[in-house]
VEXKE-427308 format. One line per field, with one value per atom (N, C-alpha, C, O, CB): residue number from 1; chain; atom name; x negated, y negated, z negated. Coordinates in steps of 0.2 Angstrom, whole numbers, plus 5000, padded with zeros to 4 digits. Glycine has a CB too. Example, Ala and Ser with C-alpha at 12.3 -4.5 7.8 and 13.67 -1.06 7.14 Angstrom:
! VEXKE-427308
n: (1,1,1,1,1,2,2,2,2,2)
chain: (A,A,A,A,A,A,A,A,A,A)
atom: (N,CA,C,O,CB,N,CA,C,O,CB)
u: (4934,4938,4934,4929,4943,4936,4932,4936,4933,4930)
v: (5028,5022,5016,5017,5022,5011,5005,5000,4994,5003)
w: (4961,4961,4961,4958,4955,4965,4964,4961,4960,4971)
***
This chain:
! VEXKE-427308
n: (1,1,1,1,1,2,2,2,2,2,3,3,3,3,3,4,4,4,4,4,5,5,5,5,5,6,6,6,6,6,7,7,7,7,7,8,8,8,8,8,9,9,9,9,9,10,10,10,10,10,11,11,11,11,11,12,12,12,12,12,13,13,13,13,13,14,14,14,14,14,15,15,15,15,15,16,16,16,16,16,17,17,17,17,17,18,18,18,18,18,19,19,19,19,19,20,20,20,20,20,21,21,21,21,21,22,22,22,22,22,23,23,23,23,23,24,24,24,24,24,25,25,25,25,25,26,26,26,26,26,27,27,27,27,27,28,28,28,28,28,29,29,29,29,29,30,30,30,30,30,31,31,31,31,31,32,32,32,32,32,33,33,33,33,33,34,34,34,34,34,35,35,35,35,35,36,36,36,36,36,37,37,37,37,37,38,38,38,38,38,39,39,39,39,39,40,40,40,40,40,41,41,41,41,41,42,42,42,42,42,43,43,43,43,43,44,44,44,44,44,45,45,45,45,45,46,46,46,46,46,47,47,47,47,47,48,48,48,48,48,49,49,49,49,49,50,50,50,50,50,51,51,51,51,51,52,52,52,52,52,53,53,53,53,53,54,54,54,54,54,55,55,55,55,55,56,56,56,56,56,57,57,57,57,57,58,58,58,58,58,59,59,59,59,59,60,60,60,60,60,61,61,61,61,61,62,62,62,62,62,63,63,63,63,63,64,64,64,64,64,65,65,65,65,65,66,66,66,66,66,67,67,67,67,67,68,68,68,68,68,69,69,69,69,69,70,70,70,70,70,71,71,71,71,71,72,72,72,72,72,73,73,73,73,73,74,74,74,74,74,75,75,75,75,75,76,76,76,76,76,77,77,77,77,77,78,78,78,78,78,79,79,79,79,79,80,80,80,80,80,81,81,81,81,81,82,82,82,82,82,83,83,83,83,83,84,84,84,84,84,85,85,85,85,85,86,86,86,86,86,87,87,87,87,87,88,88,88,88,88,89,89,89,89,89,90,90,90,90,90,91,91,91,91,91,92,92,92,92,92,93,93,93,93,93,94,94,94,94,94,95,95,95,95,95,96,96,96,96,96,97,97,97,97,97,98,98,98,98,98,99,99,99,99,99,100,100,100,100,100,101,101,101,101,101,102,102,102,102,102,103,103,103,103,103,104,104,104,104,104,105,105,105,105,105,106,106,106,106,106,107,107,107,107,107,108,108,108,108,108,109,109,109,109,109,110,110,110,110,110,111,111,111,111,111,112,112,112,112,112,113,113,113,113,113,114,114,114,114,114,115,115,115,115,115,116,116,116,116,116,117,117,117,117,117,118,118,118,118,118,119,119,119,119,119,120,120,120,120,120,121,121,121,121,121,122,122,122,122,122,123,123,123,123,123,124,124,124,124,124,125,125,125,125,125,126,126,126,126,126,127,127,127,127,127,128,128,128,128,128,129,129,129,129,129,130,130,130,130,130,131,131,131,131,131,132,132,132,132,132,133,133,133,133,133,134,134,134,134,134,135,135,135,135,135,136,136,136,136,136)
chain: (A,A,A,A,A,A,A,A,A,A,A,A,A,A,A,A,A,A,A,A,A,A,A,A,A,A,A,A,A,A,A,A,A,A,A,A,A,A,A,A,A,A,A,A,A,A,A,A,A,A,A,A,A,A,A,A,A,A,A,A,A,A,A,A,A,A,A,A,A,A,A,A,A,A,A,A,A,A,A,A,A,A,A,A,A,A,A,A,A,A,A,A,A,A,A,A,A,A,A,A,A,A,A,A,A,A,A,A,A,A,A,A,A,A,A,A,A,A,A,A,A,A,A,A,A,A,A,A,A,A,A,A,A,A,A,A,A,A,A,A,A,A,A,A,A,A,A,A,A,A,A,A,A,A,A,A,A,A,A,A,A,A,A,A,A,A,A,A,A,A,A,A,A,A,A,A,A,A,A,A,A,A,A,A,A,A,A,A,A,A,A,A,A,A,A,A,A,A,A,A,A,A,A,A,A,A,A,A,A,A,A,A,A,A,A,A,A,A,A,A,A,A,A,A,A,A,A,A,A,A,A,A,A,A,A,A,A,A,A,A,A,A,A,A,A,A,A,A,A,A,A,A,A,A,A,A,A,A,A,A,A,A,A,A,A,A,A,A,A,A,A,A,A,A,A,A,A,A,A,A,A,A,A,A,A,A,A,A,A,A,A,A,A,A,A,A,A,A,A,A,A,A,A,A,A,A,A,A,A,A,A,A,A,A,A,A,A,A,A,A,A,A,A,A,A,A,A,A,A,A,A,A,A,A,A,A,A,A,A,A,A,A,A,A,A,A,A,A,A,A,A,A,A,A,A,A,A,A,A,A,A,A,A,A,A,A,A,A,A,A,A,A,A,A,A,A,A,A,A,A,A,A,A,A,A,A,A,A,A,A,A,A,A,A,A,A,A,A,A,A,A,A,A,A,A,A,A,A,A,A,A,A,A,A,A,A,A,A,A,A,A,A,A,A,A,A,A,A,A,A,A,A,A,A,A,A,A,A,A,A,A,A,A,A,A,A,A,A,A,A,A,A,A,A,A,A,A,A,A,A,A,A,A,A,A,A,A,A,A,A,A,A,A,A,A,A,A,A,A,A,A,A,A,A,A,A,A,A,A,A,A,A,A,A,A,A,A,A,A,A,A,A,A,A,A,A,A,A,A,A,A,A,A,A,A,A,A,A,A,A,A,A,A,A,A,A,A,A,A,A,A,A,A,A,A,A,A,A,A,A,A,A,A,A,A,A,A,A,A,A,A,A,A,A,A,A,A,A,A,A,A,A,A,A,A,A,A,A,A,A,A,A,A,A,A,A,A,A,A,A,A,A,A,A,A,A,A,A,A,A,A,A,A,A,A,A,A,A,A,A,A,A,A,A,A,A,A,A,A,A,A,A,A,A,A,A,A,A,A,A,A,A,A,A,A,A,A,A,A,A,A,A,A,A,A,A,A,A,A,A,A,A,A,A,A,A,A,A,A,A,A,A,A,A,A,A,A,A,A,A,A,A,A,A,A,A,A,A,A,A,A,A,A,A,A,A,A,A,A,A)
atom: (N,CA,C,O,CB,N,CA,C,O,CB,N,CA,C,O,CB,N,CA,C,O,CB,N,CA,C,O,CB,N,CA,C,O,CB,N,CA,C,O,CB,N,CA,C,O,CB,N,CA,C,O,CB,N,CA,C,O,CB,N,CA,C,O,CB,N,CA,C,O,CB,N,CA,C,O,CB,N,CA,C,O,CB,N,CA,C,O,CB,N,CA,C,O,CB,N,CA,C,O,CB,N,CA,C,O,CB,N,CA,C,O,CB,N,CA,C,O,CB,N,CA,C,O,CB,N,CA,C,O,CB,N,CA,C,O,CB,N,CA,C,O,CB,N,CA,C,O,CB,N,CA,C,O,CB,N,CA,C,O,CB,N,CA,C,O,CB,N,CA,C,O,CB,N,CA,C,O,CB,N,CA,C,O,CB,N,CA,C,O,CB,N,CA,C,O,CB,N,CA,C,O,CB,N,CA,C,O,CB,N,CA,C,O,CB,N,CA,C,O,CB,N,CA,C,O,CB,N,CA,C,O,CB,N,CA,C,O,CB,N,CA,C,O,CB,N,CA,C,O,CB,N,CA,C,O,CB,N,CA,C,O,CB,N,CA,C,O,CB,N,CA,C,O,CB,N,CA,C,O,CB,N,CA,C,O,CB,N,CA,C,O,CB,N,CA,C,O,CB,N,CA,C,O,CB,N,CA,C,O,CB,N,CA,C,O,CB,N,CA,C,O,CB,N,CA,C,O,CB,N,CA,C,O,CB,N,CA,C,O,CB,N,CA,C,O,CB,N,CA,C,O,CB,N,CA,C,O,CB,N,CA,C,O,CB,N,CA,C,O,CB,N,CA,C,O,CB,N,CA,C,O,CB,N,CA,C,O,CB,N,CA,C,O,CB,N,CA,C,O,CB,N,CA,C,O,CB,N,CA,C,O,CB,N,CA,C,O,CB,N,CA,C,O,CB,N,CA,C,O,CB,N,CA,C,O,CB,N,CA,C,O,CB,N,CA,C,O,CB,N,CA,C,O,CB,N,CA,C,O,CB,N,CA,C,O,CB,N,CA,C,O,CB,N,CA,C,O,CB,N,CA,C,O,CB,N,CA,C,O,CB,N,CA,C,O,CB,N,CA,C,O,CB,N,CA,C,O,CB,N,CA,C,O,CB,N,CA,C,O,CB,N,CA,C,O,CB,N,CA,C,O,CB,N,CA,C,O,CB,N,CA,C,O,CB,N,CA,C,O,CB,N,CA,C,O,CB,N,CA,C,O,CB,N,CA,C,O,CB,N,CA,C,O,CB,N,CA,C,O,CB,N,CA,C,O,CB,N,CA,C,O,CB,N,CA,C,O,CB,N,CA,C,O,CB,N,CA,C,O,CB,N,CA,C,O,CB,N,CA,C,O,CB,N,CA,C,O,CB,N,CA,C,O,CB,N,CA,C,O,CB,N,CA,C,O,CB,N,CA,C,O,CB,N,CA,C,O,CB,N,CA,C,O,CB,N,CA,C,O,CB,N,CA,C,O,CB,N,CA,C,O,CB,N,CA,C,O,CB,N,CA,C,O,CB,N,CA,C,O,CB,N,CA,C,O,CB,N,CA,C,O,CB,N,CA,C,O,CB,N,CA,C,O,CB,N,CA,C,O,CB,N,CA,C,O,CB,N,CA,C,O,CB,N,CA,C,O,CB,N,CA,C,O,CB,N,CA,C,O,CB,N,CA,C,O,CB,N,CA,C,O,CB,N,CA,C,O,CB,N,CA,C,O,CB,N,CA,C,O,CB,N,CA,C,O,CB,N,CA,C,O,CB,N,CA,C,O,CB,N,CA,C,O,CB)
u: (4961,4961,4962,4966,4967,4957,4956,4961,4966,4952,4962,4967,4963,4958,4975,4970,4965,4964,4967,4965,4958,4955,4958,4957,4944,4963,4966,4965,4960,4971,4967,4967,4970,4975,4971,4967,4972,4978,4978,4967,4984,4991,4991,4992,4996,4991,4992,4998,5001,4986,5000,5005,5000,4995,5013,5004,5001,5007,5012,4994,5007,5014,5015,5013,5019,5017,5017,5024,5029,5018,5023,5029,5032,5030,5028,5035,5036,5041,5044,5040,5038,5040,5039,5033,5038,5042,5042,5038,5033,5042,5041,5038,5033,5030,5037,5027,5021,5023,5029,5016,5015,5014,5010,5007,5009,5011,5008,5001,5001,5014,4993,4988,4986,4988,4982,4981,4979,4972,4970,4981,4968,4960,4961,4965,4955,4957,4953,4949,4943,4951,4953,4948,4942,4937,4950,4942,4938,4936,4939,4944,4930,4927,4931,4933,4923,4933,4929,4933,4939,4925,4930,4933,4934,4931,4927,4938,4940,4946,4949,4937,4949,4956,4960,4960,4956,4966,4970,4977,4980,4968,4980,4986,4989,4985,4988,4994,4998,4995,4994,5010,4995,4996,4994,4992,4996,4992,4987,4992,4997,4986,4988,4990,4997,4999,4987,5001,5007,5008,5013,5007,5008,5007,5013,5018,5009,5008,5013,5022,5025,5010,5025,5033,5035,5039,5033,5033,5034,5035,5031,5026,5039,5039,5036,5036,5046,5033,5028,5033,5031,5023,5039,5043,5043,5039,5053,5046,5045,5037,5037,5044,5033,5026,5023,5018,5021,5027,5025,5028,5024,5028,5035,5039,5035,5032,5045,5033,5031,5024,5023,5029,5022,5014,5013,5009,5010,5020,5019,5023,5022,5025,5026,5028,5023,5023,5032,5018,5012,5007,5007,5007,5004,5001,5001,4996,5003,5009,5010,5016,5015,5016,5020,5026,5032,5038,5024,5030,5038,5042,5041,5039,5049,5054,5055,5058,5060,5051,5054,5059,5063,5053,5060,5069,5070,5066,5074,5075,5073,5070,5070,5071,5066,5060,5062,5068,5055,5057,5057,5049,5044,5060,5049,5044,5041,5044,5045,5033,5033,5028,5027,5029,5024,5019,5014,5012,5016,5011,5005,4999,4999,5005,4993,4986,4984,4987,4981,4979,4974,4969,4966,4975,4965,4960,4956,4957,4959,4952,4947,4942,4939,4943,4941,4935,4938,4934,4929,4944,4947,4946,4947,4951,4945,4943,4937,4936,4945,4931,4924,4923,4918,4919,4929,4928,4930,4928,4933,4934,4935,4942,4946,4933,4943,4949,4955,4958,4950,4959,4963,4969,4967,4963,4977,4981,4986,4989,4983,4988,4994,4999,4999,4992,5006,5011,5012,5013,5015,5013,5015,5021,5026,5014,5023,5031,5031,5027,5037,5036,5038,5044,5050,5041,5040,5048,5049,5045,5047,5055,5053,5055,5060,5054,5053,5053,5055,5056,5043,5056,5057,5053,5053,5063,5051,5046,5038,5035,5046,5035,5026,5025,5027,5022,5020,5015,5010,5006,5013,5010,5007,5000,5002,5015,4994,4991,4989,4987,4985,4990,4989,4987,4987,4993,4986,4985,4978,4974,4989,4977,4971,4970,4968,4968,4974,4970,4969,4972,4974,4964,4962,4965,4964,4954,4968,4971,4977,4978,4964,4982,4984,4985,4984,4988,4989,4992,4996,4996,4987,4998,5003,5001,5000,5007,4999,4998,5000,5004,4992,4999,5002,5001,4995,5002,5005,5002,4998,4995,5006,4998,4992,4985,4981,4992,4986,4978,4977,4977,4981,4974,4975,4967,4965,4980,4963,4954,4953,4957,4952,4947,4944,4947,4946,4939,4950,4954,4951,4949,4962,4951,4950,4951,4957,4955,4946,4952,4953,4949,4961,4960,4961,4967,4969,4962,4968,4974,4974,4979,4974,4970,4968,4974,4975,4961,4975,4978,4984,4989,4974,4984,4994,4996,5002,4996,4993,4996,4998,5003,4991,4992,4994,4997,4993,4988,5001,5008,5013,5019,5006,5013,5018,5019,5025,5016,5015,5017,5020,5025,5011,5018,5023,5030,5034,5020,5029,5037,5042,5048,5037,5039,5040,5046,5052,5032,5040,5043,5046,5051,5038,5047,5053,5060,5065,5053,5059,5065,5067,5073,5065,5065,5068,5070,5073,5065,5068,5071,5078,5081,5065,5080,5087,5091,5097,5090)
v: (4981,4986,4982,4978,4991,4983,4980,4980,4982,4982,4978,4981,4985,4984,4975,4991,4996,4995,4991,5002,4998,4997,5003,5008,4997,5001,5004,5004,5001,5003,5007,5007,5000,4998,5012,4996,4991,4995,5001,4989,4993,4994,4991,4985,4989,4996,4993,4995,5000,4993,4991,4995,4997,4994,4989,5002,5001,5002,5007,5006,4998,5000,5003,4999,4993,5009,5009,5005,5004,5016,5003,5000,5001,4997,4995,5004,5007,5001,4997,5016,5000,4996,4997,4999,4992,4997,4999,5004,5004,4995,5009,5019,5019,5023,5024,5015,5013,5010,5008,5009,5010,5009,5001,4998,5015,5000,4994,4994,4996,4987,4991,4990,4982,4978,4998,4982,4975,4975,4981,4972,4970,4970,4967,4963,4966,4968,4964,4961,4962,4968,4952,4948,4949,4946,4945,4954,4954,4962,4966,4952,4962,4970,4975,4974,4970,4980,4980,4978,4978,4988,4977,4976,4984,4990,4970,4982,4986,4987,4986,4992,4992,4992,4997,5003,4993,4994,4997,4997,4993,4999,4999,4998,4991,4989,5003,4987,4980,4983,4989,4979,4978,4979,4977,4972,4981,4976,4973,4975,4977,4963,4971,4970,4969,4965,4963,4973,4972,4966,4968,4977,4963,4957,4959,4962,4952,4955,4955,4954,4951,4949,4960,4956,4959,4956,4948,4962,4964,4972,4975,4961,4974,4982,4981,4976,4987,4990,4991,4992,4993,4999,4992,4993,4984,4982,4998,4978,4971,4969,4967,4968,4971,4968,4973,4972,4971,4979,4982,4977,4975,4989,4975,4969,4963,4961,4966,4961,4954,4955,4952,4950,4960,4962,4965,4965,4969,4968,4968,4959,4958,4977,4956,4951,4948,4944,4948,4947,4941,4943,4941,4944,4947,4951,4950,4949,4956,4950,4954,4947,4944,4966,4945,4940,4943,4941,4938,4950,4955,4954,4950,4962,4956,4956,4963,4965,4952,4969,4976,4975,4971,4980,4982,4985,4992,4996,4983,4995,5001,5007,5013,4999,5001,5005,5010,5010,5000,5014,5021,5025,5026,5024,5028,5028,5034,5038,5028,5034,5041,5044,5050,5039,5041,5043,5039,5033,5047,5043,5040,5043,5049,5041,5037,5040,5038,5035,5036,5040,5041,5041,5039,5045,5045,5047,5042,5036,5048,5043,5037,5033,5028,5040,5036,5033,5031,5029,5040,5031,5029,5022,5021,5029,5018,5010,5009,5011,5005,5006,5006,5000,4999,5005,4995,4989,4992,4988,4982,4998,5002,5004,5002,4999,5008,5012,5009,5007,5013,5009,5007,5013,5018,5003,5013,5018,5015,5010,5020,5019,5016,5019,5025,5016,5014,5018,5015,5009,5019,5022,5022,5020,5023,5026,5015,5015,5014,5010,5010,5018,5018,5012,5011,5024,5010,5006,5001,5001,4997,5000,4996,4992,4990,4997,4988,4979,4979,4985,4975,4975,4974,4967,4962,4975,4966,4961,4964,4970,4956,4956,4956,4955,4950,4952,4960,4957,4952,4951,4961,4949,4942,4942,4942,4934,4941,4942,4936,4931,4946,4938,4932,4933,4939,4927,4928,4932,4932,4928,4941,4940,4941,4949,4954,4942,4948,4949,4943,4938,4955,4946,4943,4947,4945,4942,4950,4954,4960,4961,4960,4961,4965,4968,4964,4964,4975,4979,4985,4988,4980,4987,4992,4997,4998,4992,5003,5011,5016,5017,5013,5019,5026,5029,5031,5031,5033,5035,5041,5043,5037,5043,5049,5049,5053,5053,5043,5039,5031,5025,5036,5034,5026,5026,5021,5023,5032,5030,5029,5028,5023,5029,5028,5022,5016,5029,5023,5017,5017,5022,5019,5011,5007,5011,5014,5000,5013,5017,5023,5026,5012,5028,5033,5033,5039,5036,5027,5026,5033,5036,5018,5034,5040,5047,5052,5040,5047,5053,5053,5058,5055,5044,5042,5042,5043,5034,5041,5042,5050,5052,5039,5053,5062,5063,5067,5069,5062,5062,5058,5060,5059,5053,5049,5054,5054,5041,5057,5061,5068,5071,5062,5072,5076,5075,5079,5080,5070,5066,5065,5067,5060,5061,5059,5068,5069,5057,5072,5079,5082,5085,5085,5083,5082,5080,5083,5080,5073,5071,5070,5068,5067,5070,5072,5079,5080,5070,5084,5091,5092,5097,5097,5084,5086,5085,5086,5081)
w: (4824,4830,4836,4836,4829,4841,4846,4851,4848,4848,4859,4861,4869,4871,4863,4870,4872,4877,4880,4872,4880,4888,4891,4888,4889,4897,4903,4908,4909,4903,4914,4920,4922,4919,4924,4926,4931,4934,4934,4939,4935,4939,4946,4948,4935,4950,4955,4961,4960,4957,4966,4971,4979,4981,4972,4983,4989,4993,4992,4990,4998,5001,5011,5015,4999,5011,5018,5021,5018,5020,5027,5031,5036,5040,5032,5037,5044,5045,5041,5046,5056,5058,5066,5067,5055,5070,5076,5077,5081,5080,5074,5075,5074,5077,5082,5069,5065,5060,5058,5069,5056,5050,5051,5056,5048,5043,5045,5040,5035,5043,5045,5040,5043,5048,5040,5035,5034,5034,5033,5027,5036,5036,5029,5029,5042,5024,5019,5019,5021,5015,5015,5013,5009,5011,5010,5005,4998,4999,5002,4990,4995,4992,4991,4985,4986,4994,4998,5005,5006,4997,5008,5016,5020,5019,5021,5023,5030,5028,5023,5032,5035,5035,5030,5032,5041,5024,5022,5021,5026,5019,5017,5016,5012,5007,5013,5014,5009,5001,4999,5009,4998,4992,4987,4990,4990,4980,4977,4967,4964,4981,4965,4956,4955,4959,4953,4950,4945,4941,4937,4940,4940,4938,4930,4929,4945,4924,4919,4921,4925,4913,4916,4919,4925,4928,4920,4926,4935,4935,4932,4941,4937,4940,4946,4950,4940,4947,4952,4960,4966,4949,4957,4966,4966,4971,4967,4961,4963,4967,4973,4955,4964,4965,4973,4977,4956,4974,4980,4985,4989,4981,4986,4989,4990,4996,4985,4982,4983,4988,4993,4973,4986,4990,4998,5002,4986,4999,5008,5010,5016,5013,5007,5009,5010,5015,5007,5007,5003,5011,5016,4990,5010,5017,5023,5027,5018,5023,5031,5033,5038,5030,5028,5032,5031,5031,5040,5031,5031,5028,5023,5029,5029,5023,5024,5029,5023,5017,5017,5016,5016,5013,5016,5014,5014,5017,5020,5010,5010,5005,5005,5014,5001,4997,4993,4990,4992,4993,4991,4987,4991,4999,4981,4979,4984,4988,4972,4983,4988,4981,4980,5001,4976,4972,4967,4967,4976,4963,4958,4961,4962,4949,4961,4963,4957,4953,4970,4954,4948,4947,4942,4946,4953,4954,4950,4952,4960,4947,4943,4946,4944,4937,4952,4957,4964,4969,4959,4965,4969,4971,4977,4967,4968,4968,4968,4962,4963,4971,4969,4965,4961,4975,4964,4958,4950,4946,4960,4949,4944,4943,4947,4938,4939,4937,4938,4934,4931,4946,4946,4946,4949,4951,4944,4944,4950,4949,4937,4956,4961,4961,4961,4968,4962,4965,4969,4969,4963,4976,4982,4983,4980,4984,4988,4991,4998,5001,4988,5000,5007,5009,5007,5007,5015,5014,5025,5029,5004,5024,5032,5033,5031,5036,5038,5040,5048,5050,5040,5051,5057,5059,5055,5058,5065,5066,5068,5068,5060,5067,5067,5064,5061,5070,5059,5054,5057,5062,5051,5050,5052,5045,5039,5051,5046,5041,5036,5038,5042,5028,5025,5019,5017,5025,5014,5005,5007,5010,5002,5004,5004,5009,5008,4995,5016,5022,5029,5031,5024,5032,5038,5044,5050,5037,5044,5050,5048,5042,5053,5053,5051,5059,5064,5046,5058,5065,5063,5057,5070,5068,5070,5071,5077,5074,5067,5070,5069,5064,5070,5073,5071,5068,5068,5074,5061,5055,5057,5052,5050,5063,5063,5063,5061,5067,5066,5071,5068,5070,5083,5059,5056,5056,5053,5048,5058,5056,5049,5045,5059,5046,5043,5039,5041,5045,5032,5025,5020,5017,5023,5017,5010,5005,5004,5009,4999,4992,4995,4999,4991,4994,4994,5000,5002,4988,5004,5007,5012,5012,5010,5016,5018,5014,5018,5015,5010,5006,5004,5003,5000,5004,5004,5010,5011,5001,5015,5023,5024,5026,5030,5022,5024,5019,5016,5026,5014,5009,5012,5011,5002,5015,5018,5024,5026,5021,5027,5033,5032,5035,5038,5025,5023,5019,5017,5019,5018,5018,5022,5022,5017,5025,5032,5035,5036,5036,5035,5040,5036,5039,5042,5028,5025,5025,5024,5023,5026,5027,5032,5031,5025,5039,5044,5045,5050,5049,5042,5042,5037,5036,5040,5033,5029,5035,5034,5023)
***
């Protein structure tokens, strides 16, 4: 018996950081602008590898992290079936871009434009979180 063909694992992580979010330009396919994050790596949980991945990115040191969800969607990734978990979490400082982005910056989670993947759908979930948790 073979071993079975799965989804990739992946993390995606928001960062709040001076009353913004943090996004990254992409090295690699597809390009444009989205959220930190990348592959689980064997051995690793997906909140580790979210850390290791806004550090690797951005220069941050999160803190804080907090799960916010799983994406699934099967078409989500134009390179194939990747599955994500989302975390929230926050830094203080500049991001600084590295790894596998070429840019990064600070925006307002309302006004992030047009994003990589489904990131798009994890920010308007981070924003009904968000109004959540400021109404405890």
């Amino acid at each position: 018996m073979g071993k079975p063909i799965t989804p990739m694992v992946v993390v995606d992580t928001i960062i709040e950081v001076d009353g913004g979010i943090v996004l990254i330009k992409r090295k690699n396919f597809p390009h444009g602008w989205a959220l930190p994050g990348g592959c689980v790596d064997v051995g690793e949980t997906c909140e580790a590898a979210a850390i290791r991945e806004a550090e690797e990115e951005t220069g941050l040191k999160v803190e804080n992290v907090e799960f916010l969800g799983i994406y699934d969607d099967p078409d989500r990734d134009p390179r194939g079936h990747a599955v994500s978990a989302a975390y929230i979490c926050t830094a203080n400082g500049t991001p600084v871009a590295a790894d596998d982005a070429v840019d990064s910056k600070v925006v307002n989670p309302h006004d992030v434009g047009d994003l990589c993947f489904d990131h798009n759908v994890i920010i308007r979930h981070y924003l009904v979180w968000k109004t959540c948790e400021e109404s405890l």
